[in-house]
N, CA, C and O atoms as CSV, one atom per row, in Angstrom:
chain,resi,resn,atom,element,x,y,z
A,1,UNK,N,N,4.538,5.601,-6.884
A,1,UNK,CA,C,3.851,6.033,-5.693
A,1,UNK,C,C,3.689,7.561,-5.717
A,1,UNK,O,O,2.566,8.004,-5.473
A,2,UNK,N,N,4.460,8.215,-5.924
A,2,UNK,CA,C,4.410,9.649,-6.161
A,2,UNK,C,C,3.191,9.825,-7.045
A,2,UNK,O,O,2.189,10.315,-6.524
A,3,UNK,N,N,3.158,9.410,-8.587
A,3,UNK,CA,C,2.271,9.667,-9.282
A,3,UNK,C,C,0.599,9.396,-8.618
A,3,UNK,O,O,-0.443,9.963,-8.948
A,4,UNK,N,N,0.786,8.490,-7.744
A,4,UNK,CA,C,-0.586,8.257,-7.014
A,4,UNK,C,C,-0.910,9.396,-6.370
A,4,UNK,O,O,-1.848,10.184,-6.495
A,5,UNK,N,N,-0.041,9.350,-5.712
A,5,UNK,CA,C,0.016,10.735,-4.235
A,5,UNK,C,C,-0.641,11.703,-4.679
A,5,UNK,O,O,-1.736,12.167,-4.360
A,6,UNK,N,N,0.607,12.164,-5.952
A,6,UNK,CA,C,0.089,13.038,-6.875
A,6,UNK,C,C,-1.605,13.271,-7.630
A,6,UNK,O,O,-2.146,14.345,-7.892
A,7,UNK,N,N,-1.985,12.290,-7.779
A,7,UNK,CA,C,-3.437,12.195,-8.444
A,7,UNK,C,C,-4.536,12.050,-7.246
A,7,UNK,O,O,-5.754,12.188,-7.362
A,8,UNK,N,N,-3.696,11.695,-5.902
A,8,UNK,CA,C,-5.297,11.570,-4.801
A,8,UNK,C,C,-5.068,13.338,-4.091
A,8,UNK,O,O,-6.001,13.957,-3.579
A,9,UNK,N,N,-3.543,13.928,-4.231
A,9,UNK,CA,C,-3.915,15.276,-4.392
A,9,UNK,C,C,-4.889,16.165,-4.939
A,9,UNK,O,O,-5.515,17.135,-4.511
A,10,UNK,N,N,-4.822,15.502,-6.078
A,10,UNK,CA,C,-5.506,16.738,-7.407
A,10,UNK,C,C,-7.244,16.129,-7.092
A,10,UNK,O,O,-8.221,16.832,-7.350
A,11,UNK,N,N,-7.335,14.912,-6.582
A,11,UNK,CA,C,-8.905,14.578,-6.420
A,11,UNK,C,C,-9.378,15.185,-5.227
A,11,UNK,O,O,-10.564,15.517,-5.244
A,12,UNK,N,N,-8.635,15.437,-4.053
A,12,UNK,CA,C,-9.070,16.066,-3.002
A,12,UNK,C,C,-8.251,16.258,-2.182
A,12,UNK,O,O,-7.837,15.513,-1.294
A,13,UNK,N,N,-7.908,17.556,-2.523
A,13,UNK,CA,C,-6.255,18.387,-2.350
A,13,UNK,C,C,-6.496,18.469,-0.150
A,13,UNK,O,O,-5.629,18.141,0.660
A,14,UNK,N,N,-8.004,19.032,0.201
A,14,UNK,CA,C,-8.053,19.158,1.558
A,14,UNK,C,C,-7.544,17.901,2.839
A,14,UNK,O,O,-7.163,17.917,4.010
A,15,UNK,N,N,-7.806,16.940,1.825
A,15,UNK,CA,C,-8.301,15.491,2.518
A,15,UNK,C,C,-6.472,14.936,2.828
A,15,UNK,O,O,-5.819,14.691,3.843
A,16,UNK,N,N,-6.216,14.928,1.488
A,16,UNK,CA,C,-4.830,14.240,1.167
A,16,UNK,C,C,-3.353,15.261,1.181
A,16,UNK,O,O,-2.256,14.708,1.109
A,17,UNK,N,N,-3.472,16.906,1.289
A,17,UNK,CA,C,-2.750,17.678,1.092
A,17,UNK,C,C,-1.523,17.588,1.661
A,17,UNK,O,O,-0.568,17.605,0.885
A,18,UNK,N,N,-1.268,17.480,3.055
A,18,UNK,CA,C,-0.281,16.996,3.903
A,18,UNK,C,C,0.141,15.677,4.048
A,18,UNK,O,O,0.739,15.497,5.108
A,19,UNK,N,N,0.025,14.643,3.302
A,19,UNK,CA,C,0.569,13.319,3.411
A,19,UNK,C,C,1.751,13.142,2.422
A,19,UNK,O,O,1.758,13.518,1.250
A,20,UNK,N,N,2.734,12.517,3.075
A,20,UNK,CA,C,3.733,11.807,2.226
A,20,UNK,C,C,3.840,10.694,1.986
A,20,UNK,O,O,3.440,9.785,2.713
A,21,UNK,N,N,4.634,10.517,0.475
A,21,UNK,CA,C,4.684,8.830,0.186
A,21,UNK,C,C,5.095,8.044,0.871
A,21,UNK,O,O,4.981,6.910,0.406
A,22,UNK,N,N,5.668,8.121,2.064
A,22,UNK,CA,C,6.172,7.068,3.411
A,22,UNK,C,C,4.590,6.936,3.698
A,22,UNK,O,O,3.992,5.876,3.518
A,23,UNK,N,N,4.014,8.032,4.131
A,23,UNK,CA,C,2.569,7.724,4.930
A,23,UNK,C,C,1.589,7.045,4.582
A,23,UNK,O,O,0.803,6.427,5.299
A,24,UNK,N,N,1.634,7.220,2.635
A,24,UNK,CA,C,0.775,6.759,1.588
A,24,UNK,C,C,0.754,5.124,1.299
A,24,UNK,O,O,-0.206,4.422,0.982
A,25,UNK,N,N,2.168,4.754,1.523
A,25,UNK,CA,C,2.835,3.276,1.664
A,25,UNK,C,C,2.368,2.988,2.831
A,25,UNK,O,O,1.336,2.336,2.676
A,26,UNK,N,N,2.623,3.156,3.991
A,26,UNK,CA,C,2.337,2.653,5.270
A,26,UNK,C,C,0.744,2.797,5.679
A,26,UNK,O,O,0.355,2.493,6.806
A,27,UNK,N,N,-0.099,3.268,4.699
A,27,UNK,CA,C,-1.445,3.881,4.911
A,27,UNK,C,C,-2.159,2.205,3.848
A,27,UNK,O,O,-2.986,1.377,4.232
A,28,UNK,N,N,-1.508,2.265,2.689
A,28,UNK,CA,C,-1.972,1.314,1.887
A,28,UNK,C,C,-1.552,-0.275,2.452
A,28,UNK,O,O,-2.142,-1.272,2.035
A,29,UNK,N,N,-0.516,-0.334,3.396
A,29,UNK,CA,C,-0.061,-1.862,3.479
A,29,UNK,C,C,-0.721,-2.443,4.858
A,29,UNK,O,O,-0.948,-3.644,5.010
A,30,UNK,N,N,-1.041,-1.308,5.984
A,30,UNK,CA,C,-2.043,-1.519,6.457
A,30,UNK,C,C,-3.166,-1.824,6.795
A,30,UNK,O,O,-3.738,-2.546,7.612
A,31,UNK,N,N,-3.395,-1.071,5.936
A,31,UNK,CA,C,-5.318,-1.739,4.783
A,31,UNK,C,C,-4.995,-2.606,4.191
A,31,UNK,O,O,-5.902,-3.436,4.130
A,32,UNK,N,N,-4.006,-2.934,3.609
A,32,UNK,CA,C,-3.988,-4.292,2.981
A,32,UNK,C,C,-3.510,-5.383,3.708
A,32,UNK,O,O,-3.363,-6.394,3.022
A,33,UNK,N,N,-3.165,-5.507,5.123
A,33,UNK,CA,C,-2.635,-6.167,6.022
A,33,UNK,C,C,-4.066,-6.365,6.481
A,33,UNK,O,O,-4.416,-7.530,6.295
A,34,UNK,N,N,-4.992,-5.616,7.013
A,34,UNK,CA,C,-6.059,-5.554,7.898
A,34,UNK,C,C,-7.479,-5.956,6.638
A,34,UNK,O,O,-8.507,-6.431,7.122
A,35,UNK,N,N,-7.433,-5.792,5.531
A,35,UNK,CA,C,-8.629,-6.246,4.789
A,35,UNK,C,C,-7.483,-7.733,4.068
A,35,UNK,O,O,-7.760,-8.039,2.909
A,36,UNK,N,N,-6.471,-8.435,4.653
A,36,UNK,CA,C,-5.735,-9.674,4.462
A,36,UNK,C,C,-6.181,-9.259,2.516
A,36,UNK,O,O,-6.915,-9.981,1.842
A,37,UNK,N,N,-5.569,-8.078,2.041
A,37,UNK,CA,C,-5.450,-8.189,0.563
A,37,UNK,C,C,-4.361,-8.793,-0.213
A,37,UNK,O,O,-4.431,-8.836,-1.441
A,38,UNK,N,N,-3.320,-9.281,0.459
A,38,UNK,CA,C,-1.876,-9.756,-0.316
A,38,UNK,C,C,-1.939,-11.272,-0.113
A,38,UNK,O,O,-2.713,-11.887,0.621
A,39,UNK,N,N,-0.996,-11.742,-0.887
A,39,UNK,CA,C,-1.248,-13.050,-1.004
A,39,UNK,C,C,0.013,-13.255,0.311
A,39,UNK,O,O,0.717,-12.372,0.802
A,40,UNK,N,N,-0.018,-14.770,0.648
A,40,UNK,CA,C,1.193,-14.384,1.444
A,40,UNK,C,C,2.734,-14.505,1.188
A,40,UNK,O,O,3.567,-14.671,2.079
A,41,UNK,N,N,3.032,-14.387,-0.316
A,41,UNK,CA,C,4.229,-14.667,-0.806
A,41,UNK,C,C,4.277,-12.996,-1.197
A,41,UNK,O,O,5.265,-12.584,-1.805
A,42,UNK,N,N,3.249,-12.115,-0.852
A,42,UNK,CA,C,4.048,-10.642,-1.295
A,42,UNK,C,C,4.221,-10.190,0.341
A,42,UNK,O,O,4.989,-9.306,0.719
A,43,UNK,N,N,3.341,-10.988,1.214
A,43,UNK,CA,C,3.937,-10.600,2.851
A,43,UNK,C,C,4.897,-11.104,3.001
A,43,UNK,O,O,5.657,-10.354,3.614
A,44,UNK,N,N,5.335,-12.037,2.768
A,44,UNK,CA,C,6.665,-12.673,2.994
A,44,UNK,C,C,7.849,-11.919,2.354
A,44,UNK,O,O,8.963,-11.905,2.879
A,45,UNK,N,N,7.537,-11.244,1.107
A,45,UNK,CA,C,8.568,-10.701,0.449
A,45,UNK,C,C,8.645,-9.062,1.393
A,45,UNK,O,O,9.719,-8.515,1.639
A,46,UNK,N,N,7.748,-8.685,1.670
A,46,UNK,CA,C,7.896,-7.513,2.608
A,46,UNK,C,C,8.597,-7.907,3.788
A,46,UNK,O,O,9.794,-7.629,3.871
A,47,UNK,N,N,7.879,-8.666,4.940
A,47,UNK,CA,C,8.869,-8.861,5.804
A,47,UNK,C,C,10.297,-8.719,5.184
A,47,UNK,O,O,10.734,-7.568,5.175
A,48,UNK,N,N,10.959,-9.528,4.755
A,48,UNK,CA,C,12.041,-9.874,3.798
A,48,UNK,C,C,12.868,-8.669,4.001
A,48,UNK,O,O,13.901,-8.565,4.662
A,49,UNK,N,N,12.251,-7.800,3.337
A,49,UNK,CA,C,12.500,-6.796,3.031
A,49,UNK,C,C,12.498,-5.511,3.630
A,49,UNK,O,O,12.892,-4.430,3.194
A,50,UNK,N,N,11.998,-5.820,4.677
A,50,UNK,CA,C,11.639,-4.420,5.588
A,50,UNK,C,C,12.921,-3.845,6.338
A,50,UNK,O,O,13.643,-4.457,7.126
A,51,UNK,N,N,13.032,-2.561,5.923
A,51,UNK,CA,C,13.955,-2.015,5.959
A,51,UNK,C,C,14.107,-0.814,6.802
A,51,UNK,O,O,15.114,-0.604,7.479
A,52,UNK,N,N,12.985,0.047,6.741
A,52,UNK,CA,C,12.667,1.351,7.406
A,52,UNK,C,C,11.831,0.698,8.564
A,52,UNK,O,O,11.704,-0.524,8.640
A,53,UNK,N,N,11.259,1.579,9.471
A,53,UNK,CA,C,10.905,1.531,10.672
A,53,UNK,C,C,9.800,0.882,10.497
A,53,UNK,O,O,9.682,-0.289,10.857
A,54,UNK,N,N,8.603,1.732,9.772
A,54,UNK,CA,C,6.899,0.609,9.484
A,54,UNK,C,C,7.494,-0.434,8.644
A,54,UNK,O,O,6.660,-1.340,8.649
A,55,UNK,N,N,8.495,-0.790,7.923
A,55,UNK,CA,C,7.932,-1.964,7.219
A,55,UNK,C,C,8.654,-2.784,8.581
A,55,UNK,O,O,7.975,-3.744,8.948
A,56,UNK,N,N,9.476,-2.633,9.099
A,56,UNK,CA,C,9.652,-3.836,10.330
A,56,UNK,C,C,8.672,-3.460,11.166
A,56,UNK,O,O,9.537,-3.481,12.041
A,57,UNK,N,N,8.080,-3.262,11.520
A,57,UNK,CA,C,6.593,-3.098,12.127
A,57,UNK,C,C,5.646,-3.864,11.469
A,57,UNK,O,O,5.224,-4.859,12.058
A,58,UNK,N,N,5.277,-3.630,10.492
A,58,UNK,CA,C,4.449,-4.604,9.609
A,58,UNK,C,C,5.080,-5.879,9.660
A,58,UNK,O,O,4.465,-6.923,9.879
A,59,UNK,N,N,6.381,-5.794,9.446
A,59,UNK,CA,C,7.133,-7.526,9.952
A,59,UNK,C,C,6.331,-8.263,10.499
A,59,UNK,O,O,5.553,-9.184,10.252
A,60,UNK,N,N,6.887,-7.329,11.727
A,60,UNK,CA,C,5.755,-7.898,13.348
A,60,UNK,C,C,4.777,-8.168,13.447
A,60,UNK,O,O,4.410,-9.259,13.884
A,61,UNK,N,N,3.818,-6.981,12.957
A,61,UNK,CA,C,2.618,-7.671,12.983
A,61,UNK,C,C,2.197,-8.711,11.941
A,61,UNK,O,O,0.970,-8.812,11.969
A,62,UNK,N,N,2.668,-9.400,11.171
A,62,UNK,CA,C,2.665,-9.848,10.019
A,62,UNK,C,C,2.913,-11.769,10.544
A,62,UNK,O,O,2.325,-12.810,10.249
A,63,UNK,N,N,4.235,-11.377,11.539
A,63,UNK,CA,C,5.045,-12.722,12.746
A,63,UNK,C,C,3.914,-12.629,13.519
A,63,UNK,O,O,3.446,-13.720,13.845
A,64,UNK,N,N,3.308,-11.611,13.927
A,64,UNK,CA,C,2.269,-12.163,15.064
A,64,UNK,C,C,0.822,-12.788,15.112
A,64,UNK,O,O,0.161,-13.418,15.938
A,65,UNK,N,N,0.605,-12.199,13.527
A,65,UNK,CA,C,-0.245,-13.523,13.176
A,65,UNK,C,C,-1.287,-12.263,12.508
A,65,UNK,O,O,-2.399,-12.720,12.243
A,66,UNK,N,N,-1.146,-10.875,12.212
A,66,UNK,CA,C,-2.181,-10.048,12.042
A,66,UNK,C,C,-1.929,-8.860,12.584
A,66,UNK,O,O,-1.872,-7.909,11.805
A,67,UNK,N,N,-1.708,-8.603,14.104
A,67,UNK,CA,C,-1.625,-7.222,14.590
A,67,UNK,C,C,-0.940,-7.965,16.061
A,67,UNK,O,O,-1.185,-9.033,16.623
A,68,UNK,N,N,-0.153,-7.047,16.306
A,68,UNK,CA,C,0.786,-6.973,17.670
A,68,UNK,C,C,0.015,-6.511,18.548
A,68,UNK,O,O,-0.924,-5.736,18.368
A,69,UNK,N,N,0.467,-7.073,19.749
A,69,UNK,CA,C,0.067,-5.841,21.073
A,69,UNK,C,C,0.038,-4.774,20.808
A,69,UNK,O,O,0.308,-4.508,19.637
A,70,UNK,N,N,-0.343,-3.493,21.863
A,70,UNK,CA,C,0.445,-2.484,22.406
A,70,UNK,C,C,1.798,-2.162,22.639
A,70,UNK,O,O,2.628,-1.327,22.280
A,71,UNK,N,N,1.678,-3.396,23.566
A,71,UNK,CA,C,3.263,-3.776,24.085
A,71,UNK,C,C,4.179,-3.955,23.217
A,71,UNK,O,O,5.110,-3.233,22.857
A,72,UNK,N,N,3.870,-4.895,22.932
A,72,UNK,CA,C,4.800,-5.453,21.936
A,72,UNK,C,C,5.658,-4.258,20.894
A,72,UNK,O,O,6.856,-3.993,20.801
A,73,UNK,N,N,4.368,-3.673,20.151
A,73,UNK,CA,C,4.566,-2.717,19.310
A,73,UNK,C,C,5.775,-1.530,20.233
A,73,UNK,O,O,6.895,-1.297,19.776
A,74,UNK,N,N,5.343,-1.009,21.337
A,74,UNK,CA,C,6.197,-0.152,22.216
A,74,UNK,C,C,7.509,-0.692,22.295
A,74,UNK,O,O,8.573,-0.073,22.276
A,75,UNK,N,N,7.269,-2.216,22.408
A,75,UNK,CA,C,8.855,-2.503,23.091
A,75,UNK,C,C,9.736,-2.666,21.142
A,75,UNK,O,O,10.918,-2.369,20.968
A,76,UNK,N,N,8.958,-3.090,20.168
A,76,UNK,CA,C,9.721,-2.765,19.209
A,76,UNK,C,C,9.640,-1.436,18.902
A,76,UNK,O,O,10.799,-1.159,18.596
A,77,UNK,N,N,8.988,-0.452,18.795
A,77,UNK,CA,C,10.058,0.874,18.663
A,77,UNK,C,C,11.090,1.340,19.567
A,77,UNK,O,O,12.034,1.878,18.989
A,78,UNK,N,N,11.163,1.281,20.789
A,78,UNK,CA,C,11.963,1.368,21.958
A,78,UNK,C,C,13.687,0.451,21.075
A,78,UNK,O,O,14.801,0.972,21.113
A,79,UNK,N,N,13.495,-0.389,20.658
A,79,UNK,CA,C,14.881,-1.159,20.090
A,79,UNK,C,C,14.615,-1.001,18.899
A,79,UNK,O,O,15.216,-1.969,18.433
A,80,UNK,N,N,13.933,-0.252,17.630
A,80,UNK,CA,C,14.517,0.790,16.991
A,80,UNK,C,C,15.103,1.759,17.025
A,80,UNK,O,O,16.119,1.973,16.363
A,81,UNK,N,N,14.260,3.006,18.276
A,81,UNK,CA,C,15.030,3.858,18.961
A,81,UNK,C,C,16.177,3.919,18.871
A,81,UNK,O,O,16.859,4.848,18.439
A,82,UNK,N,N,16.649,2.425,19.480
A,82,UNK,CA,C,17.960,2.467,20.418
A,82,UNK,C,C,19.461,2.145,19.588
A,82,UNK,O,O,20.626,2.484,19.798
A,83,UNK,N,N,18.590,1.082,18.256
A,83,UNK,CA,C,19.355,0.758,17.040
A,83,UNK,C,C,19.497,2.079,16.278
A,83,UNK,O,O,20.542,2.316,15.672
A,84,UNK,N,N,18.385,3.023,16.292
A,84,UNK,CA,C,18.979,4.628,15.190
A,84,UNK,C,C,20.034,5.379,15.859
A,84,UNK,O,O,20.722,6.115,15.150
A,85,UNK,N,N,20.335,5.297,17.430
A,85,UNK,CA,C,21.301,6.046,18.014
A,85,UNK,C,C,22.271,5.269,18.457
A,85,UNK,O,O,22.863,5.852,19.365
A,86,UNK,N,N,22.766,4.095,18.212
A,86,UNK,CA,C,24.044,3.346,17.940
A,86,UNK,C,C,24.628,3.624,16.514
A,86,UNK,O,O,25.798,3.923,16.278
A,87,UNK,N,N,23.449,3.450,15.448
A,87,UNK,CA,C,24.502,3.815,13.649
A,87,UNK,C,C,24.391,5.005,13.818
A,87,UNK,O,O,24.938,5.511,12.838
A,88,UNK,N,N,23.908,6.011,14.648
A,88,UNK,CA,C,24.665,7.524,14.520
A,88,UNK,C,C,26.015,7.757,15.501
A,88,UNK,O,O,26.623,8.826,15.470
């Protein structure tokens, strides 16, 4: 992922200059959530797997059939929130 980052830098340093590989991941699984590009045994393995904040987000929207509420989405960061300041 870096090496990507790295190369959509050097193609158009203005466009892409300030993004990080969290953003670059969560930028690509999106689009690939929303143009339905994965099969659903690599969504399933994400859910699975979701570990950081967007990929349990993508969970969700993933359980909800495509894209979450508003709501929904609010009330799951609100109990991320609340889960990052209990393990601190």
């Amino acid at each position: 992922m870096q090496k990507l980052l790295f190369a959509l830098k050097q193609t158009d340093g203005r466009r892409y200059n300030g993004l990080t590989v969290l953003e670059l991941e969560r930028a690509l699984f999106w689009g690939g959530l929303q143009f339905q590009a994965f099969e659903t045994a690599v969504l399933t393995a994400v859910v699975a797997a979701a570990g950081c904040y967007y990929g349990g987000l993508l969970a969700l929207n993933v359980m909800a059939g495509g894209y979450a509420t508003l709501k929904l989405e609010c009330r799951y960061a609100w109990h991320f929130r609340q889960s990052e300041l209990r393990r601190k």
